[in-house]
SEFIZA-3560 file (N, C-alpha, C; in Angstrom, 3 decimals):
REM SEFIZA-3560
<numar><xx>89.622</xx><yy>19.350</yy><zz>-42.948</zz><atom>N</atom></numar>
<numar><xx>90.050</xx><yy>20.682</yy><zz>-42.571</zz><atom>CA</atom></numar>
<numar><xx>89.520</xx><yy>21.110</yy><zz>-41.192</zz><atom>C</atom></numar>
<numar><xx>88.780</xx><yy>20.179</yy><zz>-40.745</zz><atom>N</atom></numar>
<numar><xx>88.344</xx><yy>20.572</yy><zz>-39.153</zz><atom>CA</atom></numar>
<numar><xx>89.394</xx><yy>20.704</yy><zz>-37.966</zz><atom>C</atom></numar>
<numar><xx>90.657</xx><yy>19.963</yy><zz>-38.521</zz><atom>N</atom></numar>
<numar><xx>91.730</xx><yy>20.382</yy><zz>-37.630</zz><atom>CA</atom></numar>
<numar><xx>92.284</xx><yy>21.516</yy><zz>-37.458</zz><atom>C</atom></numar>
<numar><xx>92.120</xx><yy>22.529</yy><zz>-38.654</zz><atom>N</atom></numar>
<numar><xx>92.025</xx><yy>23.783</yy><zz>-38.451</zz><atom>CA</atom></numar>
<numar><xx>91.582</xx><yy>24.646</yy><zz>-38.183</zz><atom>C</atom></numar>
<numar><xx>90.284</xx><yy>24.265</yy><zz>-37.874</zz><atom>N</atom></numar>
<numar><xx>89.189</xx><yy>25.572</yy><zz>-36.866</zz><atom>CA</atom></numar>
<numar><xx>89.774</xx><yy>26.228</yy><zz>-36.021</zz><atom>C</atom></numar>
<numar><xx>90.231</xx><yy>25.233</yy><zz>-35.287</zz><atom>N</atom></numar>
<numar><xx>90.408</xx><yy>26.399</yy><zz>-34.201</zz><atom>CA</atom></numar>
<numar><xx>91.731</xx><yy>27.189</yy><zz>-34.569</zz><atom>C</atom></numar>
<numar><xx>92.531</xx><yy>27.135</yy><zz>-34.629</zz><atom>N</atom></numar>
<numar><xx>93.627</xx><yy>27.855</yy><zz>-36.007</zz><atom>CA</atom></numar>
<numar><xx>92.673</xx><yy>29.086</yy><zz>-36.052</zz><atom>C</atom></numar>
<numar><xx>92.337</xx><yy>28.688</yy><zz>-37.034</zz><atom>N</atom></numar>
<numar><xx>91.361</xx><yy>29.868</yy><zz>-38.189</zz><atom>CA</atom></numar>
<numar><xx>90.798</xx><yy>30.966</yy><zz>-36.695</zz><atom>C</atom></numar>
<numar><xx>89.866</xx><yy>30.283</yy><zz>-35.755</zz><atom>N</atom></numar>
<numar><xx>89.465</xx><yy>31.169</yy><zz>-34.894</zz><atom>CA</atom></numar>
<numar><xx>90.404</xx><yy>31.820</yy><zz>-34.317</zz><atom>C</atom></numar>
<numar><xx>91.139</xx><yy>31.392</yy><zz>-34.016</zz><atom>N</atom></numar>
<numar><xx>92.149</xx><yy>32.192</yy><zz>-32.988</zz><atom>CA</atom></numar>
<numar><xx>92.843</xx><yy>33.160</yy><zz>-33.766</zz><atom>C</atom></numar>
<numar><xx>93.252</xx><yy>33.206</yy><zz>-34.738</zz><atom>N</atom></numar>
<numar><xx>93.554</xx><yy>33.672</yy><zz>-35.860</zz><atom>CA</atom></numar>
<numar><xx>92.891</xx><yy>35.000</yy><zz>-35.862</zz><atom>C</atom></numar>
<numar><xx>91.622</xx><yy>34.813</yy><zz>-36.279</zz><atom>N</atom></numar>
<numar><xx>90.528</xx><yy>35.744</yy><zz>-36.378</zz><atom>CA</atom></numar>
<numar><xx>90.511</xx><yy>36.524</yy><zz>-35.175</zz><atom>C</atom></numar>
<numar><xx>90.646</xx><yy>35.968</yy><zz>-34.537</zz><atom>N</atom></numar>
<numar><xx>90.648</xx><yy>36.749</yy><zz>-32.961</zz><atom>CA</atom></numar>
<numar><xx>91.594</xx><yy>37.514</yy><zz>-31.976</zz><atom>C</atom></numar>
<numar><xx>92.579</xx><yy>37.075</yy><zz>-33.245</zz><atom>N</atom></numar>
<numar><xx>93.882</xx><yy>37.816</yy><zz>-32.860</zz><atom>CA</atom></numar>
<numar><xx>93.796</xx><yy>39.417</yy><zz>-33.158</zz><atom>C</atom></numar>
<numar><xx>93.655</xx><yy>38.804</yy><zz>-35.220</zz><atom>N</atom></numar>
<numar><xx>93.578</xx><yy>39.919</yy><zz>-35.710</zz><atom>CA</atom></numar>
<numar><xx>92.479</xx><yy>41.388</yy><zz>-35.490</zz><atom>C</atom></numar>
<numar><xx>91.195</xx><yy>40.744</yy><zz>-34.579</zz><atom>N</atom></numar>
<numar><xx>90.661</xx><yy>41.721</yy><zz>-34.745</zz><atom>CA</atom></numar>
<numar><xx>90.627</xx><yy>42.566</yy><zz>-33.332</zz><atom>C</atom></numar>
<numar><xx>91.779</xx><yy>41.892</yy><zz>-32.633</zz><atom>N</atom></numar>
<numar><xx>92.381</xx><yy>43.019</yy><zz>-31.118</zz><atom>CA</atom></numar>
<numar><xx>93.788</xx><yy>43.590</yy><zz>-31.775</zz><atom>C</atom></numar>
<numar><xx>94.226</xx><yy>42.957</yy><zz>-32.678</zz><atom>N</atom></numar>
<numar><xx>95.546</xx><yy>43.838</yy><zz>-33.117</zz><atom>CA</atom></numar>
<numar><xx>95.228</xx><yy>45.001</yy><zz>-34.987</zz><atom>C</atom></numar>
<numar><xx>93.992</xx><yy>44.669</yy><zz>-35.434</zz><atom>N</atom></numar>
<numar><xx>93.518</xx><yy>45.514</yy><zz>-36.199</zz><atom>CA</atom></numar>
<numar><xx>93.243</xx><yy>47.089</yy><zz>-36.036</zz><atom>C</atom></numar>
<numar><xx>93.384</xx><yy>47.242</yy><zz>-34.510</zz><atom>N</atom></numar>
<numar><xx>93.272</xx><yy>48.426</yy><zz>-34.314</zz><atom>CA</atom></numar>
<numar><xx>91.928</xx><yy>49.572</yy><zz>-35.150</zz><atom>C</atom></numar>
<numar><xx>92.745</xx><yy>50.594</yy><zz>-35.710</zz><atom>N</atom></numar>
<numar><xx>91.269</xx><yy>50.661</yy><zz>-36.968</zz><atom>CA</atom></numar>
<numar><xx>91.633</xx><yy>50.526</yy><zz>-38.636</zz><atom>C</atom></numar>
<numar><xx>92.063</xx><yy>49.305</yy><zz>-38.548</zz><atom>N</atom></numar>
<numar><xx>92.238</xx><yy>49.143</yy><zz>-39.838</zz><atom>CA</atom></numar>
<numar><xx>90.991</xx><yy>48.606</yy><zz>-40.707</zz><atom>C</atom></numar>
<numar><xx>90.688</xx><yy>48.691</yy><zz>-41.995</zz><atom>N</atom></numar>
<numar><xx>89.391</xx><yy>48.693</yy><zz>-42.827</zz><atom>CA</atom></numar>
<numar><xx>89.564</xx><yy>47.341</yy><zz>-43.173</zz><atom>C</atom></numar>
<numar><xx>90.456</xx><yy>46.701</yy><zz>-42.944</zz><atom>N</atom></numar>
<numar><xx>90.654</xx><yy>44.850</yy><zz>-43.489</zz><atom>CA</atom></numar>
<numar><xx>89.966</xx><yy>43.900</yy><zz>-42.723</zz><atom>C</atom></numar>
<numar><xx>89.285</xx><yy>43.287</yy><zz>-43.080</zz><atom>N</atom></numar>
<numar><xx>88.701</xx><yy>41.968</yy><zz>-42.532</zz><atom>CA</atom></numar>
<numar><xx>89.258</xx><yy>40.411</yy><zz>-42.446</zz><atom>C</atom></numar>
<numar><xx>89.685</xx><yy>39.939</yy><zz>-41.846</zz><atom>N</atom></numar>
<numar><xx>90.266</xx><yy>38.468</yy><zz>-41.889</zz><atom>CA</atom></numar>
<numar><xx>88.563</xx><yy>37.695</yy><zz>-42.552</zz><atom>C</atom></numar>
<numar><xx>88.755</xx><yy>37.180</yy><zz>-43.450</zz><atom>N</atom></numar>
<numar><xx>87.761</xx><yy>36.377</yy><zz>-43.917</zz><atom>CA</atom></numar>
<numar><xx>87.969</xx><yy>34.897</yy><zz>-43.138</zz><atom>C</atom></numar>
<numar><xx>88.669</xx><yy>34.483</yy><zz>-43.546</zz><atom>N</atom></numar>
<numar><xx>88.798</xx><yy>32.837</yy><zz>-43.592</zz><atom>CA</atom></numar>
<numar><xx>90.624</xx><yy>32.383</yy><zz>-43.557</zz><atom>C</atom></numar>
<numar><xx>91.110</xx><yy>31.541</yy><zz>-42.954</zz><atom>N</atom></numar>
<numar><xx>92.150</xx><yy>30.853</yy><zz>-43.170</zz><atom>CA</atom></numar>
<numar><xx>92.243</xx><yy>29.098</yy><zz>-43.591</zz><atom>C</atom></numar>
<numar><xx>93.029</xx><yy>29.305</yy><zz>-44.503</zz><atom>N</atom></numar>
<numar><xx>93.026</xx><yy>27.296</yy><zz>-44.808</zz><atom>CA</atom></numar>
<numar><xx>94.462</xx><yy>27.121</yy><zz>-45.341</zz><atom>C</atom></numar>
<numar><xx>94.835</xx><yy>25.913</yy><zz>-45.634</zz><atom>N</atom></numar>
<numar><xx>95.550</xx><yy>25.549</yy><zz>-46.313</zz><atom>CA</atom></numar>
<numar><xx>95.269</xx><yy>25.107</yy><zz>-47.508</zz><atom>C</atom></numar>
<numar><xx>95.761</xx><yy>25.080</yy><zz>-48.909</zz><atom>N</atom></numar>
<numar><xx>95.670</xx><yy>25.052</yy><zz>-50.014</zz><atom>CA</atom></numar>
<numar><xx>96.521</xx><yy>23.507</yy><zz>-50.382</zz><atom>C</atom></numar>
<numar><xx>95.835</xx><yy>23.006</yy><zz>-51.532</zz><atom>N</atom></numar>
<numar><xx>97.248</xx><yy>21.741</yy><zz>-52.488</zz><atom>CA</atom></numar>
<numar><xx>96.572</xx><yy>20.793</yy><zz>-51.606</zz><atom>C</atom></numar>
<numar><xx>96.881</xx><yy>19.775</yy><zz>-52.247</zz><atom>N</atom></numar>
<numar><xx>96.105</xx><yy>17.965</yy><zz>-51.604</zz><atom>CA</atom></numar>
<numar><xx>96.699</xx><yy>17.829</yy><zz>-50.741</zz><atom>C</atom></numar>
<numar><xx>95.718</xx><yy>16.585</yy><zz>-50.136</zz><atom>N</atom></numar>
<numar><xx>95.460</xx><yy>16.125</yy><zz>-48.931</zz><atom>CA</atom></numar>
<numar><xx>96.926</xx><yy>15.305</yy><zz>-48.825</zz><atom>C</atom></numar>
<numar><xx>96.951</xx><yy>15.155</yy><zz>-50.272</zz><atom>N</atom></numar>
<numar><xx>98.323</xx><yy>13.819</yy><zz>-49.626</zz><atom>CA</atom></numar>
<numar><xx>99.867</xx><yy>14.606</yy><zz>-49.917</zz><atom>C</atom></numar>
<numar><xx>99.503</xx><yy>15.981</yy><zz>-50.450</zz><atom>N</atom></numar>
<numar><xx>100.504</xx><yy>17.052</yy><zz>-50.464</zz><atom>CA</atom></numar>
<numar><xx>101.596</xx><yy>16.849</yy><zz>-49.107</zz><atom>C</atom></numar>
<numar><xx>103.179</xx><yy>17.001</yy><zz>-49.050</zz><atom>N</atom></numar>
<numar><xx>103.622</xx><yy>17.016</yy><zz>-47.719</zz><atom>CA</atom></numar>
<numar><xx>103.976</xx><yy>18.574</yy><zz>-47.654</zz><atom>C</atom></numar>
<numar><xx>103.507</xx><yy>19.377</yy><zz>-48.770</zz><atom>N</atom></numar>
<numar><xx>103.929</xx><yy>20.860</yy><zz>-48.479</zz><atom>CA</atom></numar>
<numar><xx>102.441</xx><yy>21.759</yy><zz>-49.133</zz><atom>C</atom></numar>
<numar><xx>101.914</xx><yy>22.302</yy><zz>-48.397</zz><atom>N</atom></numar>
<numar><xx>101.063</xx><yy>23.198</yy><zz>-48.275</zz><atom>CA</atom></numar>
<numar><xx>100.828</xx><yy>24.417</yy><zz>-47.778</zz><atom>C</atom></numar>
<numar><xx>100.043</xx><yy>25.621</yy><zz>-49.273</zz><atom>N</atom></numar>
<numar><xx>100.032</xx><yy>26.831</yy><zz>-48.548</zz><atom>CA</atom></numar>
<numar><xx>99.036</xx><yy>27.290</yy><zz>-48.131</zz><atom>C</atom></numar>
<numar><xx>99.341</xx><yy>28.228</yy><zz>-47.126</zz><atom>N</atom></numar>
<numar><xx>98.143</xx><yy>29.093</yy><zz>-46.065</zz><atom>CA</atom></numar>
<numar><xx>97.532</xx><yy>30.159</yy><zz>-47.199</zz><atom>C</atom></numar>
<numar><xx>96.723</xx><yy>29.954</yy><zz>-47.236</zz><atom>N</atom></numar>
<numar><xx>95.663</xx><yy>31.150</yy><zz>-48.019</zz><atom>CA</atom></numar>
<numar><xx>94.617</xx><yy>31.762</yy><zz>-46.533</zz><atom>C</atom></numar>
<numar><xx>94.747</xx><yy>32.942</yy><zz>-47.063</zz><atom>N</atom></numar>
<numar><xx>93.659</xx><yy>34.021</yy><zz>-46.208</zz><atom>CA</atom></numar>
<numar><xx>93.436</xx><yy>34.669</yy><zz>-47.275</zz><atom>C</atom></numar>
<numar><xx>91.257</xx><yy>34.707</yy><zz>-46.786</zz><atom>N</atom></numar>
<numar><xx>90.955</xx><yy>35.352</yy><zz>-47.104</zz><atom>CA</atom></numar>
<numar><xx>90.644</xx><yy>36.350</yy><zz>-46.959</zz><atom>C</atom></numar>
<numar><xx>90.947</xx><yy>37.894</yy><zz>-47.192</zz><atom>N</atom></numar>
<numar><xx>90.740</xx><yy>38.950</yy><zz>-46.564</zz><atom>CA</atom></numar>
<numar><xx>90.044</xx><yy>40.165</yy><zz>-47.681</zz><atom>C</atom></numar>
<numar><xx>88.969</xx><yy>41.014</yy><zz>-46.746</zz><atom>N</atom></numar>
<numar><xx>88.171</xx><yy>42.072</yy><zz>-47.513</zz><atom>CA</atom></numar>
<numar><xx>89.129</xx><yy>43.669</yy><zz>-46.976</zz><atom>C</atom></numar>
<numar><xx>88.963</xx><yy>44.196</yy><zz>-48.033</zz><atom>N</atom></numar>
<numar><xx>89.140</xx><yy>46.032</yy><zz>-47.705</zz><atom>CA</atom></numar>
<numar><xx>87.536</xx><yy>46.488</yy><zz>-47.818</zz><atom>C</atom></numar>
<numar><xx>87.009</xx><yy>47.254</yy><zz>-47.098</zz><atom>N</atom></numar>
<numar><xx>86.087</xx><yy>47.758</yy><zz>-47.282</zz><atom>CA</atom></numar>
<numar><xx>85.030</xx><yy>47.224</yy><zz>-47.661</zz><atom>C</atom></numar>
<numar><xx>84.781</xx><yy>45.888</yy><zz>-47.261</zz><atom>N</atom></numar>
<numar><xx>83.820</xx><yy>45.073</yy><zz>-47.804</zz><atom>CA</atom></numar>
<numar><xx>83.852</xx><yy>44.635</yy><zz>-49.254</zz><atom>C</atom></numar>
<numar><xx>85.336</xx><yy>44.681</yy><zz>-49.712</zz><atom>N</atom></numar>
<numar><xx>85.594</xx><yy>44.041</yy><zz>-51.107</zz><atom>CA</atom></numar>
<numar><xx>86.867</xx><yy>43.224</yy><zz>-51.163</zz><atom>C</atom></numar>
<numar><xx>86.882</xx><yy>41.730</yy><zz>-51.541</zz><atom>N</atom></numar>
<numar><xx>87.815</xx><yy>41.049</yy><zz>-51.772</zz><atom>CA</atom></numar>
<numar><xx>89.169</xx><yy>41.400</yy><zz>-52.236</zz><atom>C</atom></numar>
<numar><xx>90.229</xx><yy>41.295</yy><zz>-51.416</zz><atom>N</atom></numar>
<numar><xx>91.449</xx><yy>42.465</yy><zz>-51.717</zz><atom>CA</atom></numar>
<numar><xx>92.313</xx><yy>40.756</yy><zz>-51.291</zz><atom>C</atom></numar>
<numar><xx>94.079</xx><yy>41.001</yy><zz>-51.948</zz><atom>N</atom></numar>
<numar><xx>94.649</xx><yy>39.882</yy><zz>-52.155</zz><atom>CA</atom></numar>
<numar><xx>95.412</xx><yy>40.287</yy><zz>-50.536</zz><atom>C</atom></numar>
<numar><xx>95.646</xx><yy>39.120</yy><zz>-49.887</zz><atom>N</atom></numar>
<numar><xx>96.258</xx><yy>39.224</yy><zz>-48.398</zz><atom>CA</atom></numar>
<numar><xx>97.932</xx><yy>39.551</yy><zz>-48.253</zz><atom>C</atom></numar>
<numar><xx>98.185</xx><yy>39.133</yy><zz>-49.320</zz><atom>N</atom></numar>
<numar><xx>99.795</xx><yy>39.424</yy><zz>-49.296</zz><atom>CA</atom></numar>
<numar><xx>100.247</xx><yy>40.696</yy><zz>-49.374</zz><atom>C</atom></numar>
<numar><xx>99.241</xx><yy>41.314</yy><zz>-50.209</zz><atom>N</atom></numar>
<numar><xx>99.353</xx><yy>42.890</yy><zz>-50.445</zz><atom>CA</atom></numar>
<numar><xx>98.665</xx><yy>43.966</yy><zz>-49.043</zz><atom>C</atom></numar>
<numar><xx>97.731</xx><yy>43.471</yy><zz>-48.962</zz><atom>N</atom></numar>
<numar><xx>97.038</xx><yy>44.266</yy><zz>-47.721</zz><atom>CA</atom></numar>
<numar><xx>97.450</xx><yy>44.015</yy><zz>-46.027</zz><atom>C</atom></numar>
<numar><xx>97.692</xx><yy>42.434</yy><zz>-45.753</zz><atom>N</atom></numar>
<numar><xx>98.801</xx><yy>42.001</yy><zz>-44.594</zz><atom>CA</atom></numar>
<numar><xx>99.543</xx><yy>42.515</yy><zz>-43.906</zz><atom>C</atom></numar>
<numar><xx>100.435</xx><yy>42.660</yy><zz>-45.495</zz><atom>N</atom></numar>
<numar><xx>101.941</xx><yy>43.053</yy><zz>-44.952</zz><atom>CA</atom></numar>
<numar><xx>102.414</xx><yy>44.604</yy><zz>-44.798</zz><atom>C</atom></numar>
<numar><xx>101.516</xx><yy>45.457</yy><zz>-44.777</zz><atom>N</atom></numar>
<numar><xx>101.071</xx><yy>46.330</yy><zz>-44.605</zz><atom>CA</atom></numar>
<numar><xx>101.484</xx><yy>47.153</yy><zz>-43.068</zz><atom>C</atom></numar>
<numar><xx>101.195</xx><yy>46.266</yy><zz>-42.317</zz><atom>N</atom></numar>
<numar><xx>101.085</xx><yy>47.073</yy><zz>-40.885</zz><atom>CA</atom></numar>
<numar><xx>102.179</xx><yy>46.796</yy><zz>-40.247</zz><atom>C</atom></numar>
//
């Protein structure tokens, strides 16, 4: 998964110049399902208020 660091950072770094003042935190990004999977999903992890909140719901939001 080290091919995705920098992903994940930039990511992170997007969101927190386009977060404006929103209370959500980008935790973490990865891909999910095996290695030898040819289809895999993006999971983020993201907090509200310093509590684990689901990303699909809080995301899609803005």
């Amino acid at each position: 998964m080290e091919r995705l660091r920098p992903f994940e950072e930039q990511s992170q770094h997007i969101w927190d110049e386009l977060r404006q003042q929103s209370n959500v935190d980008l935790r973490s990004v990865r891909l999910v399902g095996s290695d030898k999977a040819t289809v895999r999903k993006l999971a983020m992890d993201v907090a509200v208020d310093g509590r684990e909140a689901s990303a699909l719901s809080v995301m899609s939001q803005g």
